[in-house]
C-alpha positions in Angstrom: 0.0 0.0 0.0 1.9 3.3 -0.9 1.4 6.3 0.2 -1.3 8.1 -1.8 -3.6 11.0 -0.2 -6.8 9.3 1.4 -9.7 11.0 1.2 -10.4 11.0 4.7 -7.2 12.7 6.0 -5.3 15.3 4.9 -1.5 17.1 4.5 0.6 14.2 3.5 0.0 11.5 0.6 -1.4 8.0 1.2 -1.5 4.9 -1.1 -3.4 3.4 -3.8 -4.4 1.1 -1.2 -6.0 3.2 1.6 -6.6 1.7 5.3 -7.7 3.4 8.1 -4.2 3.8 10.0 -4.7 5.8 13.7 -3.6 2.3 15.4 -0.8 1.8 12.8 1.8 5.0 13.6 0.1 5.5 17.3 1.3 2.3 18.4 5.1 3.6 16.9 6.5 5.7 19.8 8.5 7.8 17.7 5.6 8.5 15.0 4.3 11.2 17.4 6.9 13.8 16.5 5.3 15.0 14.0 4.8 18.2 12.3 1.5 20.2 13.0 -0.9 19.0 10.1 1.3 15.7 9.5 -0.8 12.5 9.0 0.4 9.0 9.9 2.4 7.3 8.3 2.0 5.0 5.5 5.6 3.1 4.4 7.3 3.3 8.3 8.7 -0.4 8.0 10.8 0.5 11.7 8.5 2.8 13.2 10.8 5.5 13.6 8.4 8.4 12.1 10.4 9.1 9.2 8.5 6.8 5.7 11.0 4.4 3.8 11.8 3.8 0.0 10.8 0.2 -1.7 11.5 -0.7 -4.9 12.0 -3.7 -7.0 13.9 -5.2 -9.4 12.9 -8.3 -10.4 15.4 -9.0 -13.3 18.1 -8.8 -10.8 20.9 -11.3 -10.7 21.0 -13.2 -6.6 23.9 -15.4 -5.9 24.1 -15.7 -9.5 20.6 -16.6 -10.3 19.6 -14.8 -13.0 16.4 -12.8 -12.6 15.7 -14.0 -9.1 14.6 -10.8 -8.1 15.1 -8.5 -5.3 13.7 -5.5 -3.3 15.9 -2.8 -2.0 14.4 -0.5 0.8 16.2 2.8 1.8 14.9 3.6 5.4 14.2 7.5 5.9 15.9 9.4 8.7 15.7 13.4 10.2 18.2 13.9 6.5 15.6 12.2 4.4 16.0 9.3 2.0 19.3 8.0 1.5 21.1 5.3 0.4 23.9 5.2 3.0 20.7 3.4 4.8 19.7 1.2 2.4 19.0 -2.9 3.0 18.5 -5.4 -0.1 15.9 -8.1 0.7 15.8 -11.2 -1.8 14.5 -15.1 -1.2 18.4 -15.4 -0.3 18.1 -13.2 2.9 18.0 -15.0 6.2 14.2 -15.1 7.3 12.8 -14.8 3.7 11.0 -18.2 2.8 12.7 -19.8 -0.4 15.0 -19.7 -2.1 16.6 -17.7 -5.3 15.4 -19.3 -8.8 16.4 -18.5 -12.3 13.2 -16.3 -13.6 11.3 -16.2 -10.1 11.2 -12.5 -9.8 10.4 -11.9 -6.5 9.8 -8.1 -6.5 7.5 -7.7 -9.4 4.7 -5.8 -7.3 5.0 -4.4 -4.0 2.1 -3.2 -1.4 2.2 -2.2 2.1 0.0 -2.6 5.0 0.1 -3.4 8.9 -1.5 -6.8 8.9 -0.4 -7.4 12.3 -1.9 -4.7 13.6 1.4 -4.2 15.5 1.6 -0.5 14.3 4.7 -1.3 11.6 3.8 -1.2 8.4 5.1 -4.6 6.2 5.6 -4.9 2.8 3.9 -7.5 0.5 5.8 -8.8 -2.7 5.0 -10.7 -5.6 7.1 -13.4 -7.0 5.7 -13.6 -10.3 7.3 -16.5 -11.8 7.6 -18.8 -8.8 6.4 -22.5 -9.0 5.1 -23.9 -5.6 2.4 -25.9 -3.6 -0.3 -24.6 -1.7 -3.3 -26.5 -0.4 -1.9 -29.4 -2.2 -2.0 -27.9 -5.7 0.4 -26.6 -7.7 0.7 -22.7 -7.9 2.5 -20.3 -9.9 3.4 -17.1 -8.2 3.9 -16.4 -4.7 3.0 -13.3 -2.3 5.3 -13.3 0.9 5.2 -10.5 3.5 8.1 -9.0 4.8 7.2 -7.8 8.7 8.4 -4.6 9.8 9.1 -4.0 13.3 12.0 -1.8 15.5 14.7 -3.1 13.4 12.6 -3.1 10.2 12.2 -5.6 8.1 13.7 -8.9 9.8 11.2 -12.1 9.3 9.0 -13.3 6.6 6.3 -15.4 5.4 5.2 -16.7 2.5 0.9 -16.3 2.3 -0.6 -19.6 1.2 -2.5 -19.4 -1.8 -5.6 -17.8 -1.9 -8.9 -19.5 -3.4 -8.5 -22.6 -5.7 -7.0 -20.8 -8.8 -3.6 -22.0 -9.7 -2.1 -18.5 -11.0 -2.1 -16.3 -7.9 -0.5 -13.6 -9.5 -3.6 -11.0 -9.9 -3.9 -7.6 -9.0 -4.3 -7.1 -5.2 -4.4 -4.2 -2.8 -4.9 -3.4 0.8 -7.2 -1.3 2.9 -9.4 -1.4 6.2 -12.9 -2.6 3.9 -14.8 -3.6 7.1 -14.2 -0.1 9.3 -12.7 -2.1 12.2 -9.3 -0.6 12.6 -7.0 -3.1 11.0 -5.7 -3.6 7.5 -7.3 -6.1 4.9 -6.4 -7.5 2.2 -8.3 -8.8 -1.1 -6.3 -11.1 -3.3 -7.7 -13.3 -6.1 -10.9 -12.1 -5.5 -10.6 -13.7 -1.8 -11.0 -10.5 1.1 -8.9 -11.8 3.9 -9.4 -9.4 7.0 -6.9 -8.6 9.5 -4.9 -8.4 11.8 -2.7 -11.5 10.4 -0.8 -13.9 12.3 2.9 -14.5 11.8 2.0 -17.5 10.3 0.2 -15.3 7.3 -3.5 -16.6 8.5 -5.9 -13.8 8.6 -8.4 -13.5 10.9 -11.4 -14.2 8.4 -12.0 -14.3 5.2 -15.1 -13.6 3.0 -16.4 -14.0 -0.6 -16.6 -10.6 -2.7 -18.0 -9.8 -5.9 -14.8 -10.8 -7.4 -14.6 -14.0 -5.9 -16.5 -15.7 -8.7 -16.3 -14.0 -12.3 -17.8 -15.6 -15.3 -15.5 -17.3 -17.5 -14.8 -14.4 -20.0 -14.3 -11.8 -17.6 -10.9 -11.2 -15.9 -10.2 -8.8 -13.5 -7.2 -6.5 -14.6 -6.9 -3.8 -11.6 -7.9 -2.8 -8.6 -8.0 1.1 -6.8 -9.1 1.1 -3.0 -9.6 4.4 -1.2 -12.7 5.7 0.6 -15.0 7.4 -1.9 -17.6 7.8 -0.7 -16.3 9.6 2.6 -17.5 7.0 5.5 -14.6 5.9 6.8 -14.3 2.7 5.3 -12.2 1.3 2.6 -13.9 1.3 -1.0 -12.7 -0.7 -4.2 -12.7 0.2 -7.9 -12.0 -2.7 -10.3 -11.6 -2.8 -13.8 -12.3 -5.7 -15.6 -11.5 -6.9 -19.1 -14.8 -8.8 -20.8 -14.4 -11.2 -23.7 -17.0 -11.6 -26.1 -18.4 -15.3 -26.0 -16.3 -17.6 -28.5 -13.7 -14.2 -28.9 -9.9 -14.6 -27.7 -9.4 -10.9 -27.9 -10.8 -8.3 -25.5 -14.4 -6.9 -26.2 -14.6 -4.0 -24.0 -13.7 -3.2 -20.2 -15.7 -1.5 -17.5 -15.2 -0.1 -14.1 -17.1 -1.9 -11.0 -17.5 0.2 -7.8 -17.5 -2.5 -4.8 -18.2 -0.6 -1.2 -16.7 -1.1 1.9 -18.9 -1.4 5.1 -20.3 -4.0 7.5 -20.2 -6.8 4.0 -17.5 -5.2 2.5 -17.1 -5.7 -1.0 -20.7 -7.7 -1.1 -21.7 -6.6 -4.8 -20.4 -4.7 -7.5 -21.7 -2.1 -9.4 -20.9 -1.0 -13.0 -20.0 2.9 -13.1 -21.6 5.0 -16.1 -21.4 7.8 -18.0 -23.9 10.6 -18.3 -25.7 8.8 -20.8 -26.1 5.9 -18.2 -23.3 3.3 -20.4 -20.5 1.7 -18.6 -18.2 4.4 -18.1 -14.8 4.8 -20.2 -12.5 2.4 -18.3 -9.5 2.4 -21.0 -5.9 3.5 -19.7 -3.1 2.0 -17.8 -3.2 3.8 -14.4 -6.1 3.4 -12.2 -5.7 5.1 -9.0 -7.8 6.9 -6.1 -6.9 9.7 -4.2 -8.1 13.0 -2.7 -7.4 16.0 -5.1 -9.9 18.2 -3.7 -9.6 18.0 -0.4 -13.2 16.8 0.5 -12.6 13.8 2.6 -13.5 11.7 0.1 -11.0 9.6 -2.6 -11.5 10.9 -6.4 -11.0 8.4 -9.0 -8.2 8.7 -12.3 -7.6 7.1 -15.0 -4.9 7.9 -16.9 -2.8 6.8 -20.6 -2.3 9.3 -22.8 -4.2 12.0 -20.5 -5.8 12.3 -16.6 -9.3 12.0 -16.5 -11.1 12.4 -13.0 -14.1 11.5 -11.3 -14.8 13.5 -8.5 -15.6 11.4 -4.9 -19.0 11.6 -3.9 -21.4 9.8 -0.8 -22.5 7.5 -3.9 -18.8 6.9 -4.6 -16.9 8.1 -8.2 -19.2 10.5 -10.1 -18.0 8.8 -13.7 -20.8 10.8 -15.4 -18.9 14.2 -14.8 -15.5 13.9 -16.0 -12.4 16.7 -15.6 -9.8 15.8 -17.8 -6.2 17.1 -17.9 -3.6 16.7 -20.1 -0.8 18.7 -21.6 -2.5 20.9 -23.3 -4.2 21.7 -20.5 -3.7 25.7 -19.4 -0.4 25.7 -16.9 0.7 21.9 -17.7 4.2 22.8 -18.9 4.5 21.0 -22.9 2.1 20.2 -25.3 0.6 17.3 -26.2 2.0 14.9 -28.9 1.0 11.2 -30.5 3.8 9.2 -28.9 2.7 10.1 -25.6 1.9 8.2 -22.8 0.9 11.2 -20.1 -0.7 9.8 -17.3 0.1 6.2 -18.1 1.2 6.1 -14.4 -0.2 8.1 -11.5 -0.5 8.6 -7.9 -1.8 11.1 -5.6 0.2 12.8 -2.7 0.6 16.2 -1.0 4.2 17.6 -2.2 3.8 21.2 -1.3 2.2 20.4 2.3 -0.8 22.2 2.0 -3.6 19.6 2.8 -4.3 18.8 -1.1 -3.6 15.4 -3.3 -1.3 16.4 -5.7 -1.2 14.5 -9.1 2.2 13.0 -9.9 2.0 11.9 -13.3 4.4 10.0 -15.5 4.6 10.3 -19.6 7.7 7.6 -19.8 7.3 7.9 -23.4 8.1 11.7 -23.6 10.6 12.6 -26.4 12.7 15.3 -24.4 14.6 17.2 -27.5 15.2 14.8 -30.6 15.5 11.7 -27.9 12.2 10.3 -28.3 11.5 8.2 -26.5 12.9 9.0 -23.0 10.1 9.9 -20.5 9.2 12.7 -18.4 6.9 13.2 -14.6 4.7 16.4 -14.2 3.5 17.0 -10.7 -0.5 18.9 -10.9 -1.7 20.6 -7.8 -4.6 19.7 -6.6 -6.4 22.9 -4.2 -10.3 23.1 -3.2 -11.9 22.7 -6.8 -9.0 20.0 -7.4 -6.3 20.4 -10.0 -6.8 22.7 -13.0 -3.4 22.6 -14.3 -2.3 26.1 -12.9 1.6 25.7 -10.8 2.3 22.5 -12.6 6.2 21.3 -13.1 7.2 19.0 -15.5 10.9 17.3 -15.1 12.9 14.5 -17.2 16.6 13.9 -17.0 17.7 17.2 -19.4 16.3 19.1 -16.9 18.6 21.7 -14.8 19.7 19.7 -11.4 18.1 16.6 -12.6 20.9 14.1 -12.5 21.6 11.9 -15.7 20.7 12.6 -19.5 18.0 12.0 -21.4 18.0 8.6 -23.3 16.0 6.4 -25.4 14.1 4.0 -23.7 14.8 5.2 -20.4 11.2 4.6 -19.5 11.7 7.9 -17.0 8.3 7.5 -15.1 7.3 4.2 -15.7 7.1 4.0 -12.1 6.0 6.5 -9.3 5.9 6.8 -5.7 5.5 9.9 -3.0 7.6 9.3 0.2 8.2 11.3 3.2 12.0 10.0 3.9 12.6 13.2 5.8 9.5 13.8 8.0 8.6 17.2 7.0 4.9 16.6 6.3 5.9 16.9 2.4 6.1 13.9 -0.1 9.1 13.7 -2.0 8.3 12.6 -6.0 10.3 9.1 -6.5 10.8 8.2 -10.3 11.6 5.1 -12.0 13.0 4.2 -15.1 13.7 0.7 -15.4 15.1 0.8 -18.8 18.0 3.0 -17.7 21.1 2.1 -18.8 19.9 -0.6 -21.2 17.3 -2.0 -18.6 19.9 -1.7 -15.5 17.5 0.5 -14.1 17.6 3.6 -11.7 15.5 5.8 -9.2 15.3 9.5 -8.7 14.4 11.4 -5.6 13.4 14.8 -5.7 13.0 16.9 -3.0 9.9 18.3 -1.8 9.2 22.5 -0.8 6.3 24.3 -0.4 6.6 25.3 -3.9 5.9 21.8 -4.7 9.3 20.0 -6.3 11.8 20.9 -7.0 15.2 19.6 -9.0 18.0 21.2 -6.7 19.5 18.4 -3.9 17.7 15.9 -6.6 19.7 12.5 -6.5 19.9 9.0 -8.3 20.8 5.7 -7.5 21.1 2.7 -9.9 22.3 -0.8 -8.5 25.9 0.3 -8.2 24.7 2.4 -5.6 23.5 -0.4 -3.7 26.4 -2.1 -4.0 25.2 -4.2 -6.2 27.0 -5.6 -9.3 26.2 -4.0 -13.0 23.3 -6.6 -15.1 19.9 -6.1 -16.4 17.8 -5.6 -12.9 14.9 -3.4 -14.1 15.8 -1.1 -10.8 13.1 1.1 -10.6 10.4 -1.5 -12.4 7.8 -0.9 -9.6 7.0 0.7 -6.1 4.3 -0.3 -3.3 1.0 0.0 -4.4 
């Protein structure tokens, strides 16, 4: 679950996967010093107040093995995120289950949530190639959780499959769906409520509308914030739906599944104006508050944002705002090679109570280098974002570290994290295809101005002290 803005707090950004979260920081006895305004924290694996870096690379080299995978996490401190406190976590690290296999890629998605309920955030990651045995079938790919606690992340286990499918490498995401204070999780259509035991059992679990899709449907993403304002975690999936006797995709819709006392009971399909299922098409599907309203707005972005505002009846998809860069005060202009808004996520980088939009266009020609990849950061304020005060930065840009290249992919992944504690999300960038797919990650620092490129910094797997290969550094962050 990373940190996105949730519609039901404000000042700082929360994730993609929004849970209700007063027990996770409180129960962190540093998390209190906090600035005035600040909200808890989302990605604190040691509970130390200060939010950590994940990433993944799931092409990288372990022991030898190539593309076992790994994560590396760079802990925050009062100097914000750096790599002199960095840890690499892979399935040959003592307390991870497994062990490294050629093509595994552990680290192909990350979440975070506090399962336990012992006020430490963990981290969930994907194996996405993994062969194993659960409930006495075979599976292919894994989800293990890494638990954080004082010293971070120390001990792991490996969640047994969920439901009887054999591919358990769907979408997922986290939240608090049933309003009771601790993180859930829904998996394979399976809602699995917390808190878990060490031992990855939840404490229930419960059918959704997901649980049981017809044969051509498939469920593609998942969104969970609170949009409707009551407190409680709500879920937006997109699903892919095949015409009968058809191989290829027919359409896809967007289903609205509420959180409450039967959370994530039914499904409803989300329409336009003119009462047909609403425009689902795009690659980023995200919720998070933009206008400050307590309740999560919906985006959908590929080659430009388009919002639904949050209301009690959750996402308003017959109203649609839509930004792109043509878009008054969006620095650029919009072009047929783009992808702006292919990758989004919502977070407050100037500090002033508002979701920001960080969006990421990592096919972006910067000059004649097309293409390379650029990030804009939008402001959102009390009628959410209308372009005015946005930034755009790529790798040509002054203080930016690096230069622009083909197929960097700059912004093919996107985070917000408050490494330094100021109450301000600092805009994290990946581009796995850096370096001819070695992969890197940008940092840059966050001001009341919103970002900025001066005291920006990169690290690549050198940094890490890894050794040089084809990693895909930078390939994906929680949530």
């Amino acid at each position: 679950m990373s940190r996105r803005l949730d519609a039901a707090q404000s000042g700082r950004a929360l994730t993609i996967a929004v849970a209700l979260v007063a027990a996770t920081s409180a129960m962190s006895p540093l998390a209190q010093a906090r600035p005035a305004g600040a909200v808890e924290l989302r990605q604190d694996f040691n509970g130390d107040g200060y939010e950590d870096l994940a990433v993944g690379a799931p092409f990288g080299a372990v022991n030898g093995v190539a593309r076992a995978g790994y994560v590396a996490v760079l802990y925050g401190s009062a100097s914000g995120t750096s790599t002199s406190a960095k840890k690499i976590y892979s399935q040959a690290t003592a307390g991870i289950p497994g062990s490294p296999e050629q093509g595994d890629e552990f680290g192909y998605a990350l979440d975070t949530a506090d399962l336990d309920g012992d006020g430490y955030t963990d981290l969930l990651v994907l194996t996405a190639e993994e062969e194993w045995t659960s409930g006495g079938r075979e599976r292919l790919a894994s989800r293990t959780v890494l638990w954080g606690g004082a010293g971070g992340l120390t001990s792991a286990t490996t969640l047994p499959a969920a439901g009887d499918g054999a591919y358990q490498d769907g979408p997922f995401a986290t939240g608090d769906f049933d309003g009771d204070g601790q993180d859930d999780l829904i998996r394979e259509g399976v809602l699995e409520t917390g808190p878990f035991g060490r031992d990855g059992s939840p404490a229930a679990t419960r059918q959704t509308a997901l649980s049981s899709v017809p044969f051509n449907e498939s469920v593609t993403d998942l969104a969970a914030g609170d949009a409707d304002g009551d407190g409680r975690t709500d879920l937006v999936a997109r699903v892919t739906v095949y015409e009968e006797g058809e191989e290829e995709a027919g359409y896809q819709e967007l289903r609205y599944l509420r959180g409450g006392d039967d959370p994530l009971a039914s499904a409803t399909v989300l329409t336009n104006g003119d009462g047909d299922p609403a425009n689902a098409t795009g690659i980023a599907l995200t919720l998070g508050d933009v206008d400050g309203d307590g309740r999560a707005d919906l985006l959908l972005g590929y080659r430009d944002i388009r919002i639904s505002y949050g209301t009690a009846n959750g996402p308003d998809t017959a109203h649609i705002q839509v930004i792109d860069q043509d878009t008054p005060g969006v620095p650029g202009s919009q072009e047929p090679e783009d992808t702006f808004g292919s990758h989004l996520t919502v977070g407050d980088v100037n500090g002033d109570g508002y979701g920001d939009i960080l969006a990421g266009n990592p096919s972006e020609g910067v000059g004649t280098v097309q293409p390379t990849g650029s990030v804009a950061v939008i402001p959102g304020g009390p009628d959410g974002p209308t372009g005015a005060g946005g930034q755009v930065f790529h790798q040509d840009t002054a203080g930016v570290p690096g230069t622009a290249e083909k197929g960097d992919a700059f912004g093919s992944a996107l985070d917000l994290v408050d490494g330094d504690g100021d109450g301000r999300a600092e805009p994290v960038v990946g581009a796995y295809g850096e370096n001819s797919g070695t992969g890197a990650v940008w940092v840059l620092p966050a001001t009341a101005s919103g970002a900025t490129a001066t005291g920006s910094f990169v690290f690549g797997p050198g940094s890490l002290g890894r050794p040089a290969g084809m990693d895909w550094l930078g390939h994906n962050f929680p949530g």
